[in-house]
C-alpha positions as CSV (number, residue, x, y, z in Angstrom):
1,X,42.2,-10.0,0.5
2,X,39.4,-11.5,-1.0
3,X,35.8,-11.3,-0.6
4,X,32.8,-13.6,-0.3
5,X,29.6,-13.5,0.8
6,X,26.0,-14.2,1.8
7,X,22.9,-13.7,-0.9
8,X,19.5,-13.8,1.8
9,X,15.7,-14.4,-0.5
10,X,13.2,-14.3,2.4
11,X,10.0,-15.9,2.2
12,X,6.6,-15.6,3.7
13,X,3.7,-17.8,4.0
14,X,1.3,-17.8,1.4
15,X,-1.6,-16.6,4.3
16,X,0.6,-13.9,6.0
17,X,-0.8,-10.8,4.6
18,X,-0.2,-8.9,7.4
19,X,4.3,-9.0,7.2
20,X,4.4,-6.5,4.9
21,X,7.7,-4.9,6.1
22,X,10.8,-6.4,4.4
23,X,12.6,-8.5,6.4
24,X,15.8,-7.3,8.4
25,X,18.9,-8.9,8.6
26,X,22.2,-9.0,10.6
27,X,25.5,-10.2,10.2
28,X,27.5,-10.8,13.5
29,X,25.1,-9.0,14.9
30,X,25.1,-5.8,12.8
31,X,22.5,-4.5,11.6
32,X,23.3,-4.6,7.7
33,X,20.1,-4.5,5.8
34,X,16.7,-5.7,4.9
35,X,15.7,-8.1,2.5
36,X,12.8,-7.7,0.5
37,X,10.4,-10.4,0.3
38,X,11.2,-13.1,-2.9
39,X,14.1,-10.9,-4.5
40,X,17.6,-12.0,-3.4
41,X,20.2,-9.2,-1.9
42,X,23.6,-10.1,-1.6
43,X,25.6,-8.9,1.7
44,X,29.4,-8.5,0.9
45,X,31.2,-10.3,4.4
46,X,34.9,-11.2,4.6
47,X,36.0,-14.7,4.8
48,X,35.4,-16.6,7.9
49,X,32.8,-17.8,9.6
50,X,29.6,-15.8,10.5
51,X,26.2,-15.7,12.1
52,X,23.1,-14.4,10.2
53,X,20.0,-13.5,12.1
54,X,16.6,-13.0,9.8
55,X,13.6,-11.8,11.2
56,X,10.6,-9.0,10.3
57,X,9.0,-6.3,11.9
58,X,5.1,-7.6,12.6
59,X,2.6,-4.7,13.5
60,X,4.5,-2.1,14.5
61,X,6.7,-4.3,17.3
62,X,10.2,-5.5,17.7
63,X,11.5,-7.9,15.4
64,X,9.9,-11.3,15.5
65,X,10.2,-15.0,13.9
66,X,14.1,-14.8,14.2
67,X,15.9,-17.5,12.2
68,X,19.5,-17.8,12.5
69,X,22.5,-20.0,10.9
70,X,25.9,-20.0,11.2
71,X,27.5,-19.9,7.7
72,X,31.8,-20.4,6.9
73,X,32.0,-18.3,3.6
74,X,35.3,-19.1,1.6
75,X,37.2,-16.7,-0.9
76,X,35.4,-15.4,-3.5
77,X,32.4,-17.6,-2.8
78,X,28.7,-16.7,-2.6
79,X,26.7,-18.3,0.3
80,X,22.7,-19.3,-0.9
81,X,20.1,-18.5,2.6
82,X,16.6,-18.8,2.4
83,X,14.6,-17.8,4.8
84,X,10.9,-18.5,5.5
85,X,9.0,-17.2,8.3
86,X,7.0,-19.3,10.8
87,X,3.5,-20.2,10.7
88,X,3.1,-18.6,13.9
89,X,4.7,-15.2,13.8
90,X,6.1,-15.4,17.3
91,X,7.7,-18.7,16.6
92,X,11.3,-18.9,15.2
93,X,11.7,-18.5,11.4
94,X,13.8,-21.3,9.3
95,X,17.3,-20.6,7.4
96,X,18.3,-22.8,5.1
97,X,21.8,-22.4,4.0
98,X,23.2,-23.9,0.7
């Protein structure tokens, strides 16, 4: 069977200083990683369709600025997210899938 996946770069705003946590990510609601802010990391995922939640740890509290997408990865195919977080941390974040 054969495998595809997701590649995640998250982004932060030029003023946010203070996110200095990488960012987490889940897969179908699995925890699978973090995502260190500006360098790509690829998340292996079988073919199907799948929901990634982005988000980042802000001052020592729960995950905030939670962007999700749903995103149909094919065979052998490599899905391109970005994420960028909000201007207001406690707002949702933006995925952009291509």
């Amino acid at each position: 069977m054969a495998e595809g996946g997701i590649r995640i770069t998250a982004k932060r705003r030029v003023a946010q200083f203070l996110i200095w946590k990488p960012a987490a990510v889940q897969i179908d609601g699995a925890s699978v990683g973090e995502a260190r802010w500006r360098q790509p990391v690829f998340f292996p995922t079988a073919v199907g369709t799948h929901e990634v939640a982005v988000g980042f740890p802000y001052l020592g509290k729960k995950i905030v600025g939670i962007g999700s997408a749903q995103v149909d990865v094919a065979a052998d195919q490599v899905v391109e997210i970005t994420y960028r977080t909000p201007w207001i941390v406690t707002m949702k974040g933006s995925i952009r899938v291509r």
